[in-house]
C-alpha positions as CSV (number, residue, x, y, z in Angstrom):
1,X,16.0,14.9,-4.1
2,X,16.8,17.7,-1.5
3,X,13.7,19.6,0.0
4,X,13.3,22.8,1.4
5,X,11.9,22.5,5.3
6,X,11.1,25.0,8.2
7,X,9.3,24.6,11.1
8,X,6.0,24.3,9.3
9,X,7.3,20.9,8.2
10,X,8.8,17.5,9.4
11,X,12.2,17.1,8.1
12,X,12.3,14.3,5.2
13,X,13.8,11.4,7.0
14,X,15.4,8.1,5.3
15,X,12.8,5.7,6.7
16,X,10.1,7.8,4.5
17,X,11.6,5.9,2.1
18,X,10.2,2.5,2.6
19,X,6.9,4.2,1.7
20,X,8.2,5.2,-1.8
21,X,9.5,1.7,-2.4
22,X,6.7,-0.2,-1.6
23,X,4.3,2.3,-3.6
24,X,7.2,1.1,-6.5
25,X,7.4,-2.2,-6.1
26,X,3.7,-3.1,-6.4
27,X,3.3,-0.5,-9.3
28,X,6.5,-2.5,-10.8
29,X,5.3,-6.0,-9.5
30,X,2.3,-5.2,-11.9
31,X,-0.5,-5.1,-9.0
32,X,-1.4,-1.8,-9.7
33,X,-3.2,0.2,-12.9
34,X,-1.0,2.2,-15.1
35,X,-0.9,4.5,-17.1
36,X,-3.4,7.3,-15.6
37,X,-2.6,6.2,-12.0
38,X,-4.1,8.6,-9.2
39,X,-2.3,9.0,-6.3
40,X,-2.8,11.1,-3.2
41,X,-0.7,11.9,-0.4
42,X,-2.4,13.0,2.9
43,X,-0.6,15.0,5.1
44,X,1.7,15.9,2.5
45,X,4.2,18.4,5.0
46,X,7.3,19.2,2.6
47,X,5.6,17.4,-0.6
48,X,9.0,14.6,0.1
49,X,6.7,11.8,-0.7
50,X,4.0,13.5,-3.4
51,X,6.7,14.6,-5.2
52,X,9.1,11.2,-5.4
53,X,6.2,9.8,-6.4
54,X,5.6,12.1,-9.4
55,X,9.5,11.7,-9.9
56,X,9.3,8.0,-10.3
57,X,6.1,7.5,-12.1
58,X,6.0,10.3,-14.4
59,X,2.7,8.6,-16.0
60,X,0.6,9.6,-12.4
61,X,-1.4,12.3,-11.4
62,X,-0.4,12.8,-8.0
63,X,-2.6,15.0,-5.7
64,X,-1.8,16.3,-2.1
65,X,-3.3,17.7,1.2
66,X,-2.7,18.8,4.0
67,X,-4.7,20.8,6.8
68,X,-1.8,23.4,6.9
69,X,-1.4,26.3,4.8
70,X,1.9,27.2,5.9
71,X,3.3,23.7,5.1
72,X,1.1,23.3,1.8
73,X,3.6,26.5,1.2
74,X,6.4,24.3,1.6
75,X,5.0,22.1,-0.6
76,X,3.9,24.2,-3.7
77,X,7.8,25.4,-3.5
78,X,9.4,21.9,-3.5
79,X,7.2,21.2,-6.0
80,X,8.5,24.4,-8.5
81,X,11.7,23.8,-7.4
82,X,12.0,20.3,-8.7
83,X,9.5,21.5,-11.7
84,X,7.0,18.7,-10.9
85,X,4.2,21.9,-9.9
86,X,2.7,21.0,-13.4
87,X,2.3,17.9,-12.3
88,X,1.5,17.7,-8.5
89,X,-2.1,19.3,-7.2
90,X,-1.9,20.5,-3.5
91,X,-5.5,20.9,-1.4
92,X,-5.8,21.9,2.0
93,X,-8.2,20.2,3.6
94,X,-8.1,17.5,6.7
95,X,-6.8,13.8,5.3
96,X,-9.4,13.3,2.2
97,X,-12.7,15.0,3.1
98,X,-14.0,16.9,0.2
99,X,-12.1,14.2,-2.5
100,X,-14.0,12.8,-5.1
101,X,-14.9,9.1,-3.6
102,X,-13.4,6.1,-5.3
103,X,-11.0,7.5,-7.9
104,X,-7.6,7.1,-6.0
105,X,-5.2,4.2,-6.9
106,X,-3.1,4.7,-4.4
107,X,-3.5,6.8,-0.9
108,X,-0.5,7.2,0.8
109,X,0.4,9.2,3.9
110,X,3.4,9.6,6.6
111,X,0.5,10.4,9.1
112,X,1.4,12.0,12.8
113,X,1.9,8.5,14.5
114,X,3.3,9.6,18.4
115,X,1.3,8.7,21.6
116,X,1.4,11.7,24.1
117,X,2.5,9.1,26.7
118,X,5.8,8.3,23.8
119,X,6.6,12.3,24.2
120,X,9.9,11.4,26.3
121,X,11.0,8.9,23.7
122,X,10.9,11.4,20.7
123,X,14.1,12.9,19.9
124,X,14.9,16.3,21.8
125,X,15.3,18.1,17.8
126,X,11.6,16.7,16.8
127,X,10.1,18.0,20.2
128,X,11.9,21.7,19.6
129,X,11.6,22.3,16.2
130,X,9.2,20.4,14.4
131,X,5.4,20.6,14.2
132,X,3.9,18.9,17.1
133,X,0.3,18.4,14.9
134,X,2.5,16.3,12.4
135,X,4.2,14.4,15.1
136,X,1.4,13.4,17.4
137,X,-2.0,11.8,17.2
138,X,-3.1,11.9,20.2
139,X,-3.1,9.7,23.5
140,X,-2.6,6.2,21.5
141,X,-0.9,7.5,18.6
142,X,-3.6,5.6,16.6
143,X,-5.8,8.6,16.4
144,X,-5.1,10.3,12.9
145,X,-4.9,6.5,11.4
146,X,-8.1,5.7,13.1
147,X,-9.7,8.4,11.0
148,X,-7.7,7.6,7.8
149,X,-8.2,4.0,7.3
150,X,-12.3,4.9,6.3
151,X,-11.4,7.6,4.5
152,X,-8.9,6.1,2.5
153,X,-11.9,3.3,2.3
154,X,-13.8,5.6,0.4
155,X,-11.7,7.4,-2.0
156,X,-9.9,4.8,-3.5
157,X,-11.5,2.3,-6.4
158,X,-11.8,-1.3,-6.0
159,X,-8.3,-2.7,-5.7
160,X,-7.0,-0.1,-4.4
161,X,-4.0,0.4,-2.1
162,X,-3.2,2.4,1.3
163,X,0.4,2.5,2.1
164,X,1.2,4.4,5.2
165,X,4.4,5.0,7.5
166,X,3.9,3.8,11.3
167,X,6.4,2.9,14.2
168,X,6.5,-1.1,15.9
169,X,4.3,0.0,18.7
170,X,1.8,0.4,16.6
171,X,1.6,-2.7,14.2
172,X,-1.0,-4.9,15.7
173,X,-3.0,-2.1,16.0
174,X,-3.1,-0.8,12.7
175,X,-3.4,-4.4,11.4
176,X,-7.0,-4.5,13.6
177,X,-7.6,-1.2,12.1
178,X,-7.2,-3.2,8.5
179,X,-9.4,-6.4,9.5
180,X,-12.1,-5.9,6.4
181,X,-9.0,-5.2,4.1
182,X,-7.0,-8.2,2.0
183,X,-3.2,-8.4,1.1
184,X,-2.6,-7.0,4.9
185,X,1.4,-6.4,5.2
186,X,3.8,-4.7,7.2
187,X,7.2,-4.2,5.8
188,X,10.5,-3.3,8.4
189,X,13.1,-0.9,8.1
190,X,16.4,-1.2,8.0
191,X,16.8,-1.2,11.6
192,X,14.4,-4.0,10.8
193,X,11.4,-2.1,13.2
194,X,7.8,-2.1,11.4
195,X,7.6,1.2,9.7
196,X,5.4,0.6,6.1
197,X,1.5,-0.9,6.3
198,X,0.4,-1.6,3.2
199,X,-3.1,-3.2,2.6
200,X,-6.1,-3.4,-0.4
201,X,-9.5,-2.2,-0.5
202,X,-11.4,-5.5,-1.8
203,X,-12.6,-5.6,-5.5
C-alpha cells in the first residue's frame, strides 16, 4: 500500500510491518475473536497500520487516534484514498482516553519510542523532517508506553491483546512494564533486533 506523508507524519517504514504480521498471525492462529473484531490504533500518524489492518481483515472495525489534527488529516486522506474511510474511524484524543472501556480486541500502536539521551543515534532525515512528538518519549524512551500499557489495560476485553512496535533498548523494560499480563513475547526484525511486544490482558 503506498501512503501519503508530510511532515505531520512518520514515514511508513518496513519494520512497521512486524506489527501487522503478528496482529495476522494470532488472528489466523485462531487466538483471537472474529468476526466483529475491534481494533484500535493509537497514535495512528499516516493511518499505515489502521488501514493494513482494515485491508487484511475486512470483517474488523478498526478505530484510530491520535493527539494531532494535522496528522489525523493524513490519515482521513489515506484512508479515502485506499477507500477504507467507510471503514476506518479516526478520533483525536491522547492514546485511548475518552474510549469506551473494555470493547477493544486488539490495541495496537507504533508509539514515539526515542530516549532524548538516543537523539545522536536517530538518523539525521528523522531529526530534520519528521515529528519529534512521534519520535520521542521522553528522557527513557519508555514514557508514552508507560502511559499506554494501563490504558490499553482498560479498553480492551478479557483476552485481549496489545501489540506495539519498540527498539532492543527497550525490551526488558517493556517486558517489566507487562509483569501482570500472560502470553508476554517479543518478536525480532529482520535485522533480528526486538521491535514487536505482544502481550494478553488475563481472562
Amino acid at each position: 500500500m503506498d501512503f501519503i506523508v508530510n511532515p505531520a507524519v512518520l514515514i511508513p517504514r518496513p519494520e512497521t510491518e512486524h506489527v501487522i504480521e503478528t496482529v495476522l498471525q494470532l488472528v489466523n492462529g485462531g487466538r483471537a475473536s472474529l468476526p466483529g473484531m475491534r481494533i484500535v490504533d493509537v497514535g495512528t500518524g499516516s493511518g499505515c497500520i489502521a488501514l493494513a489492518l482494515a485491508k487484511e481483515l475486512p470483517e474488523a472495525e478498526v478505530h484510530a487516534t491520535d493527539i494531532s489534527p494535522a496528522a489525523l488529516e493524513v490519515a482521513r486522506a489515506n484512508a479515502a484514498r485506499h477507500q477504507l474511510e467507510n471503514r476506518t474511524q479516526f478520533r483525536e484524543t491522547d492514546l485511548l482516553q475518552g474510549l469506551e472501556p473494555a470493547s477493544f480486541d486488539f490495541v495496537v500502536s507504533n508509539p514515539p519510542y526515542v530516549g532524548e539521551s538516543e537523539q545522536d543515534q536517530v538518523q539525521l532525515e528523522v531529526r530534520k523532517f519528521e515529528p519529534r512528538n512521534a519520535v520521542f518519549a521522553g528522557p527513557t524512551g519508555l514514557e508514552v508506553i508507560e502511559r499506554l500499557i494501563p490504558q490499553a489495560q482498560a479498553a480492551l476485553k478479557p483476552g485481549g491483546w496489545l501489540v506495539m512496535e519498540i527498539s532492543g533498548t527497550m525490551a526488558e523494560g517493556v517486558k517489566r512494564l507487562l509483569a501482570q499480563w500472560i502470553d508476554v513475547s517479543v518478536t525480532n526484525d529482520l535485522q533480528g533486533i526486538p521491535r514487536v511486544a505482544s502481550a494478553r490482558k488475563d481472562e
